[in-house]
C-alpha positions as CSV (number, residue, x, y, z in Angstrom):
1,X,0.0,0.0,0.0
2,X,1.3,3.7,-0.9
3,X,0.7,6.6,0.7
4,X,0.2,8.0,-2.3
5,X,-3.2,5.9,-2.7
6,X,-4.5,7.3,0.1
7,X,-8.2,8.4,0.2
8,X,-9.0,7.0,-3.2
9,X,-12.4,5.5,-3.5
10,X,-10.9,2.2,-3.1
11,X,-10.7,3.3,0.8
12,X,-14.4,4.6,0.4
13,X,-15.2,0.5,0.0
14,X,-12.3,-0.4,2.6
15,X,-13.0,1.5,5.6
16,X,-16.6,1.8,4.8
17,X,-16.5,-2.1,5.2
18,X,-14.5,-2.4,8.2
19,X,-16.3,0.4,10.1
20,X,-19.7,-1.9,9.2
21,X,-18.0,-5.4,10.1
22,X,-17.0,-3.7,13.4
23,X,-20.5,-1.6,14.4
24,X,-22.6,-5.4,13.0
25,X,-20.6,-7.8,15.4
26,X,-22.3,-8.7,18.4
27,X,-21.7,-6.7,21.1
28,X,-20.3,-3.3,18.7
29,X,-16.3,-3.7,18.8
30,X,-14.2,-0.4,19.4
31,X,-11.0,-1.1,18.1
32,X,-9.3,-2.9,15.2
33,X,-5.5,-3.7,14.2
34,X,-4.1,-2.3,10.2
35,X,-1.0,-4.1,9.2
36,X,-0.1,-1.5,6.3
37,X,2.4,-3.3,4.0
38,X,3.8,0.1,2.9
39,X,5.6,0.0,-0.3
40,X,7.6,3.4,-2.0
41,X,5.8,5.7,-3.6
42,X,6.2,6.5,-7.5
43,X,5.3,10.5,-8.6
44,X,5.4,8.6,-12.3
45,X,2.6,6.0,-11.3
46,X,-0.7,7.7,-11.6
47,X,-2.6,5.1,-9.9
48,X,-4.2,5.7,-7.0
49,X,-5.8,9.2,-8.6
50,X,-9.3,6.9,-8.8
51,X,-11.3,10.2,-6.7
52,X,-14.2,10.9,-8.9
53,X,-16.2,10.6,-5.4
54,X,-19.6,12.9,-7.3
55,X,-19.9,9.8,-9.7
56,X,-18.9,7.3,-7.0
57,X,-22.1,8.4,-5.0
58,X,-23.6,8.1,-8.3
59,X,-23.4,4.8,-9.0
60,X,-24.4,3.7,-5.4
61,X,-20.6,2.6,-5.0
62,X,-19.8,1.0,-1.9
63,X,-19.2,3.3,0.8
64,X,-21.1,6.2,-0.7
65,X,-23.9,5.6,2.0
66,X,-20.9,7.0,4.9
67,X,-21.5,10.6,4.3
68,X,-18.6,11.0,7.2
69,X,-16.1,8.9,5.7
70,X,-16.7,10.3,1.9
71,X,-16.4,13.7,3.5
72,X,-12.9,12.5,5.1
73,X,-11.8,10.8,2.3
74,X,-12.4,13.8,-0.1
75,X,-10.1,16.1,1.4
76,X,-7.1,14.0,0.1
77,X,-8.8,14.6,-3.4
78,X,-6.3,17.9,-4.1
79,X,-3.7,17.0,-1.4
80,X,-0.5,16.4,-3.2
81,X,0.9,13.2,-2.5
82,X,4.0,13.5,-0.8
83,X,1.3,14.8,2.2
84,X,-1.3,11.4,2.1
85,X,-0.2,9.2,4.8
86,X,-1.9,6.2,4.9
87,X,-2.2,6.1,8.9
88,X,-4.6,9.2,8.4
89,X,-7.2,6.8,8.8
90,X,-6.7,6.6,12.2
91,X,-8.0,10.3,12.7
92,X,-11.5,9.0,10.8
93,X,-12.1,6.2,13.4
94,X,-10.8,8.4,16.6
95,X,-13.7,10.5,15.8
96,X,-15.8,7.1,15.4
97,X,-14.9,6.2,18.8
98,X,-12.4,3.2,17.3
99,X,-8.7,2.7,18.1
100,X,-6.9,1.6,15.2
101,X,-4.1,-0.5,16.5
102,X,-1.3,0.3,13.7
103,X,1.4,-2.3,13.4
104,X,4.4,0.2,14.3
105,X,7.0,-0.8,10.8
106,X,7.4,2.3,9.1
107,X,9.7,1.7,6.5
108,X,9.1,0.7,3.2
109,X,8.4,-3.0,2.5
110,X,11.0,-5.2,1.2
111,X,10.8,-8.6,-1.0
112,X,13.3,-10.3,1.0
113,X,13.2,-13.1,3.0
114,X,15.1,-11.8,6.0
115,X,12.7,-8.3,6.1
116,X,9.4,-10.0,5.2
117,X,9.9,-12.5,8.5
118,X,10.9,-9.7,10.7
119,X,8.0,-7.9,9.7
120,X,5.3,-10.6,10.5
121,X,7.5,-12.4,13.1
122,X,7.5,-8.7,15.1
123,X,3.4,-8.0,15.1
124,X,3.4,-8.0,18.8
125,X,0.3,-10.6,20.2
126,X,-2.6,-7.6,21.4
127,X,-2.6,-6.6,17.9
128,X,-3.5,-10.5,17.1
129,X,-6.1,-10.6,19.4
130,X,-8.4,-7.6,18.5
131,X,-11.8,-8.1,16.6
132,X,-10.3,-7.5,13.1
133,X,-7.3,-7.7,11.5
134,X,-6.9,-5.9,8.5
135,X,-3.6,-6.8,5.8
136,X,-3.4,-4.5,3.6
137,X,-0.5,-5.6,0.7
138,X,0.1,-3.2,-2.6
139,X,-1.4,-5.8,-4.8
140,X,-2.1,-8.9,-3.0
141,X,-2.0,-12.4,-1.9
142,X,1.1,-14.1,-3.9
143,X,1.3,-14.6,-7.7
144,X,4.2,-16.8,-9.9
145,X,6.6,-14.0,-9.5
146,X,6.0,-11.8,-6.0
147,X,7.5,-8.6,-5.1
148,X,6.9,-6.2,-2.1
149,X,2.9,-5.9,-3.2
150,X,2.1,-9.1,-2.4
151,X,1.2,-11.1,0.5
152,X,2.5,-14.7,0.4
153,X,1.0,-17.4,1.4
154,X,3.1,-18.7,4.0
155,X,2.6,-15.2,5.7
156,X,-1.2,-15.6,6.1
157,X,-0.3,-19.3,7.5
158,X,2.3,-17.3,10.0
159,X,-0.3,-14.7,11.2
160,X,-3.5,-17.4,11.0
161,X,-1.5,-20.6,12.2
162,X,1.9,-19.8,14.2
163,X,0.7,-16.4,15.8
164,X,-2.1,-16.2,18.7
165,X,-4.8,-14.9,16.2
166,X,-7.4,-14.8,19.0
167,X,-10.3,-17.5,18.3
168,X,-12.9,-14.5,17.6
169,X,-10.9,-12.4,15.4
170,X,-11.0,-11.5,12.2
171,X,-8.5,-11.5,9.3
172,X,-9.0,-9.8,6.5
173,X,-6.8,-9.5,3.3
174,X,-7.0,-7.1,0.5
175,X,-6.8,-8.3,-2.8
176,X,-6.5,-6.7,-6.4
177,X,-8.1,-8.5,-9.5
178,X,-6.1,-9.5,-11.7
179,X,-5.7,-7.8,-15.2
180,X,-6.7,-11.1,-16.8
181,X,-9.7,-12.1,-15.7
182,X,-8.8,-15.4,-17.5
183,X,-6.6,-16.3,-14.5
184,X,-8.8,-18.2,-12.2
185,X,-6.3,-18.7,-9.7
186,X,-6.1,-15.4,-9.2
187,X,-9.9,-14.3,-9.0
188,X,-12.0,-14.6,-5.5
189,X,-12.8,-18.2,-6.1
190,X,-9.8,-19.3,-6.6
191,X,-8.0,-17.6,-4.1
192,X,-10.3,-18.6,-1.7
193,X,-10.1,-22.5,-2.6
194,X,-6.2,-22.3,-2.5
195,X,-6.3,-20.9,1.0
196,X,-8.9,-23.5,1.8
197,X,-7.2,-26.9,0.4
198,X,-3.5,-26.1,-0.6
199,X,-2.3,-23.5,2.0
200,X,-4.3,-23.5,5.3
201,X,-6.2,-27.0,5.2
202,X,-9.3,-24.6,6.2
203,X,-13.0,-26.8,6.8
204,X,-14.8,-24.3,5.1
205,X,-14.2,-21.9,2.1
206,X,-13.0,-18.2,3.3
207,X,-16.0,-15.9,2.9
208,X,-15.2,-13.3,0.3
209,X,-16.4,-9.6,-0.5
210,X,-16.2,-8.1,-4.2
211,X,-16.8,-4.7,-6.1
212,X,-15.3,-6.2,-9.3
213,X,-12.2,-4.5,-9.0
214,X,-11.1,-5.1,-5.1
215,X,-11.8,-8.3,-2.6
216,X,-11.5,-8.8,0.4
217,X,-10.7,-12.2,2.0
218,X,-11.8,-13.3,5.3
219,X,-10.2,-16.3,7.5
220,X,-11.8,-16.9,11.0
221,X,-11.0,-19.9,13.2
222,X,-14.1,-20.5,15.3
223,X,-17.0,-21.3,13.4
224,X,-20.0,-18.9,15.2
225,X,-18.0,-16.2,14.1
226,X,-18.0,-17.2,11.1
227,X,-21.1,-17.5,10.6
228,X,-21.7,-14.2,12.2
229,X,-19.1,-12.6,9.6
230,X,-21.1,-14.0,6.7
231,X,-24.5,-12.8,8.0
232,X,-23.1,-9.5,8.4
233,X,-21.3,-9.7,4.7
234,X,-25.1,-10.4,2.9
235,X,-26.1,-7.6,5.0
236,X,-23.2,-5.7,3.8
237,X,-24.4,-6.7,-0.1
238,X,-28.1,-5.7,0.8
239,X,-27.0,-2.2,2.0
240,X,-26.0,-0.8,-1.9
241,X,-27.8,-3.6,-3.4
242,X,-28.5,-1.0,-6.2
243,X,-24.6,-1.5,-7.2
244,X,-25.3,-4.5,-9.2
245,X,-21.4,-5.3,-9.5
246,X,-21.1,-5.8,-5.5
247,X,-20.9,-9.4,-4.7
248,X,-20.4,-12.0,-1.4
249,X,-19.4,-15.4,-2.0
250,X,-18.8,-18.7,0.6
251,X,-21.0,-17.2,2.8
252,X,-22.4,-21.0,3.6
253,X,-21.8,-21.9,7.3
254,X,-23.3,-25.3,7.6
């Protein structure tokens, strides 16, 4: 994630959905953890610069419905980029009544081996254990040839299996598509079947969220949150059920 993205209406769908999650989950949580996998910004890259908020609210985008958080968001519209920080949104939920629990790596992220473990490996535990935990990689989860945007696999299974992820919590992963929509591996289905039967030997499939250009993946160890998550998702699609390209799937919880 660049700081440079900040405040784009990608975030109108991302913090609109975690601000949701948090207020749906029985009783309200207060608090959640952002693992920001920061990667250098690029004045060159003109991505990012997705802000056309007017026709956003249009379309019934995701998000659009949060007057507060379209408001906050907007004000990064003109801001030049060298001034977006992505830890901002922590000023958005402090007015919300919600810590955000930041994980406290600042520098840029790196592709190596050595940085990626120290990275994950240092998360300290009370940032494991709070209702939702949000990864938030460049791209997302790995691909044939991974860089410092993506999220590999083995460091979901670090922060789902080897960490104290605390039995109610949350984790949720952010997740380009890909630019071929030919690659099924690489679309929410098929992410969520690798994570299921190659990666995490998971019982059921993860629960995913999708505008058609972002998803969001959701692993949860015990199974009554779970099926609380997926209510709340369905809800989630119901709210702008007039944006026809909004869609929940593996929201079974038999």
């Amino acid at each position: 994630m660049k700081n440079q993205y900040f405040g784009d209406i990608r975030d109108l769908f991302k913090y609109d959905l975690i601000e949701f999650i948090l207020n749906e989950l029985k009783p309200k949580r207060k608090s959640f953890t952002f693992i920001p996998m920061r990667t250098q910004d690029d004045p060159e890259n003109e991505e990012g610069n997705k802000r056309t908020f007017y026709k956003a609210w249009e379309s019934y985008r995701p998000g659009t419905d949060n007057r507060k958080l379209l408001l906050f968001l907007k004000q990064y519209e003109d801001e030049k980029f060298k001034k977006r920080n992505i830890e901002d949104i922590a000023k958005y939920f402090e007015r919300r009544q919600v810590q955000v629990k930041i994980h406290p790596k600042r520098e840029p992220f790196k592709r190596e081996d050595e940085f990626r473990k120290s990275y994950f490996d240092n998360i300290e535990d009370d940032l494991l254990s709070t209702p939702l935990i949000f990864v938030d990689p460049d791209i997302g989860l790995q691909v044939e040839k991974s860089n410092e945007k993506h999220l590999l696999y083995r460091d979901v299974k670090s922060l789902y299996h080897n960490h104290h992820l605390g039995k109610d919590s949350i984790l949720m992963i952010y997740q380009h598509f890909p630019q071929n929509r030919n690659q099924k591996e690489y679309l929410p289905t098929g992410r969520a079947e690798s994570l299921k039967e190659d990666e995490l030997k998971l019982k059921y499939l993860p629960p995913y969220i999708s505008d058609n250009e972002i998803f969001f993946i959701f692993l949860v160890i015990d199974r009554k949150r779970r099926k609380e998550l997926c209510n709340i998702l369905i809800e989630y699609r119901n709210r702008y059920k007039e944006f026809s390209k909004l869609e929940v799937g593996n929201v079974n919880y038999k």
